[in-house]
C-alpha positions as CSV (number, residue, x, y, z in Angstrom):
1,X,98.3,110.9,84.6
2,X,95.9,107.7,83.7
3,X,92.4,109.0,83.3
4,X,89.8,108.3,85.3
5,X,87.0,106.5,84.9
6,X,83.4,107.6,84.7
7,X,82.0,105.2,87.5
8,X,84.8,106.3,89.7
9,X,84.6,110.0,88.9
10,X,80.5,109.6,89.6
11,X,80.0,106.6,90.9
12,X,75.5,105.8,91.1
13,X,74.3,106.2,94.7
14,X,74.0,103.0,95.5
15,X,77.5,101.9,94.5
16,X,79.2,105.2,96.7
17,X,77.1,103.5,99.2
18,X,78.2,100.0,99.4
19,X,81.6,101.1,99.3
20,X,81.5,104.1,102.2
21,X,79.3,100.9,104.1
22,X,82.7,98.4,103.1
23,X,84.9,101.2,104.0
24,X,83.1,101.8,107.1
25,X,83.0,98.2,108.2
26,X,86.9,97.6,107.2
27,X,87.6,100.6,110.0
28,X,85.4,98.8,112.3
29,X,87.5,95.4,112.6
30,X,90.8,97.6,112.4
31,X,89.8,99.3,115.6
32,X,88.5,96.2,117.0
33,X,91.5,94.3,116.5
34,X,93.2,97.8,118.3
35,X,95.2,97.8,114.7
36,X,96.7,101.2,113.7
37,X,96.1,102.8,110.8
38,X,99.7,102.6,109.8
39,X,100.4,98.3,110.7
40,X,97.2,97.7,108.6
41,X,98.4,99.5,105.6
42,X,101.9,97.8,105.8
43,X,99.9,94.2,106.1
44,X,98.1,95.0,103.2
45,X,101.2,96.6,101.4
46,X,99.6,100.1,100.7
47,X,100.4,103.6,102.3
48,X,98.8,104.3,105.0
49,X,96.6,107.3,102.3
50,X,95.4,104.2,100.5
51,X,94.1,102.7,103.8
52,X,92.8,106.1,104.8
53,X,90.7,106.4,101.6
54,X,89.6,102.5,101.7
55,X,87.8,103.7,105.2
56,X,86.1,106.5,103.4
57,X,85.0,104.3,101.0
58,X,86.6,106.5,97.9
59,X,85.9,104.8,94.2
60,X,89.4,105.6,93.4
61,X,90.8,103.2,95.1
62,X,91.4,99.6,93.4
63,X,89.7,96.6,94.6
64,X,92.9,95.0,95.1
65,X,93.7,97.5,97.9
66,X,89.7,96.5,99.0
67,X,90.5,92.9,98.9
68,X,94.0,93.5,100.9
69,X,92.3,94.6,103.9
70,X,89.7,92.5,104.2
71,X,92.3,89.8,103.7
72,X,94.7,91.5,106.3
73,X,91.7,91.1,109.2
74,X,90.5,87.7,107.8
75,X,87.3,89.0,106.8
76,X,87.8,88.1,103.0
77,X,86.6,84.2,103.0
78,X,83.1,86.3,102.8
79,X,84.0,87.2,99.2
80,X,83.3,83.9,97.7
81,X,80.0,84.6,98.0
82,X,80.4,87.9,96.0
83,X,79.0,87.3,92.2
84,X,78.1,83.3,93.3
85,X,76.3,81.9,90.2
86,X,74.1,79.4,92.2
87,X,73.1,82.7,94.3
88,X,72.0,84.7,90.7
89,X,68.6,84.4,90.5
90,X,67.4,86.9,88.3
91,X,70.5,84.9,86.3
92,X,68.8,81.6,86.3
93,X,65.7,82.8,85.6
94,X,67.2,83.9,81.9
95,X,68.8,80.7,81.5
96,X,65.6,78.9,82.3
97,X,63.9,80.5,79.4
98,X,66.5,80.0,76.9
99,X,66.8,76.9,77.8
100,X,65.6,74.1,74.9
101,X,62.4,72.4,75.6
102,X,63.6,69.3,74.0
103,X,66.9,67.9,74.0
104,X,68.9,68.1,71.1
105,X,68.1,65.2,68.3
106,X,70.7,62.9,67.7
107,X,73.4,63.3,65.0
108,X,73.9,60.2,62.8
109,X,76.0,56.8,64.5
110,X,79.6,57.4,63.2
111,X,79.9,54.4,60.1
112,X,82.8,52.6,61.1
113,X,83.6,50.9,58.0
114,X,86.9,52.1,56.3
């Protein structure tokens, strides 16, 4: 039996949030789309337990299955915003200070004589 990892054993707060929130809003557009449990699962090409725990938002379960869903109720064009580096911030902020205050001085012109 694989072992588990530690941010799926105890996953922080906010994370088990996020995904009982995903979970939560995955069993929203099933039901609004009057899909069954069971025709989403086989769309997605998971058990109908793996969709099951996907709606409760359970760490276990891989991001793939995540992904499926969305995919299955044509909600996942949303997840190219996920991780965006023009959206980062806090990312560019580091950047900006590492970045050189000068540019870089020239290297010597190549001597072409053979």
């Amino acid at each position: 039996m694989p072992k588990i990892s530690k941010i799926a054993q105890s996953p922080p707060y906010a994370v088990e949030q996020l995904l009982a929130q995903i979970g939560r809003n995955i069993r929203t557009a099933r039901l609004r789309r009057k899909l069954r449990l069971e025709d989403l699962a086989e769309k997605v090409g998971v058990s109908r337990y793996v969709m099951s725990d996907i709606e409760k938002g359970k760490p276990t379960t891989s991001v793939a299955a995540y992904v499926g869903a969305l995919w299955a109720l044509g909600l996942s064009d949303d997840l190219k915003q996920i991780a965006d580096p023009d959206r980062d911030t806090e990312g560019k902020a580091f950047e900006s200070i590492r970045a050189p205050a000068t540019a870089p001085k020239r290297k010597k012109a190549l001597d072409n004589d053979f």
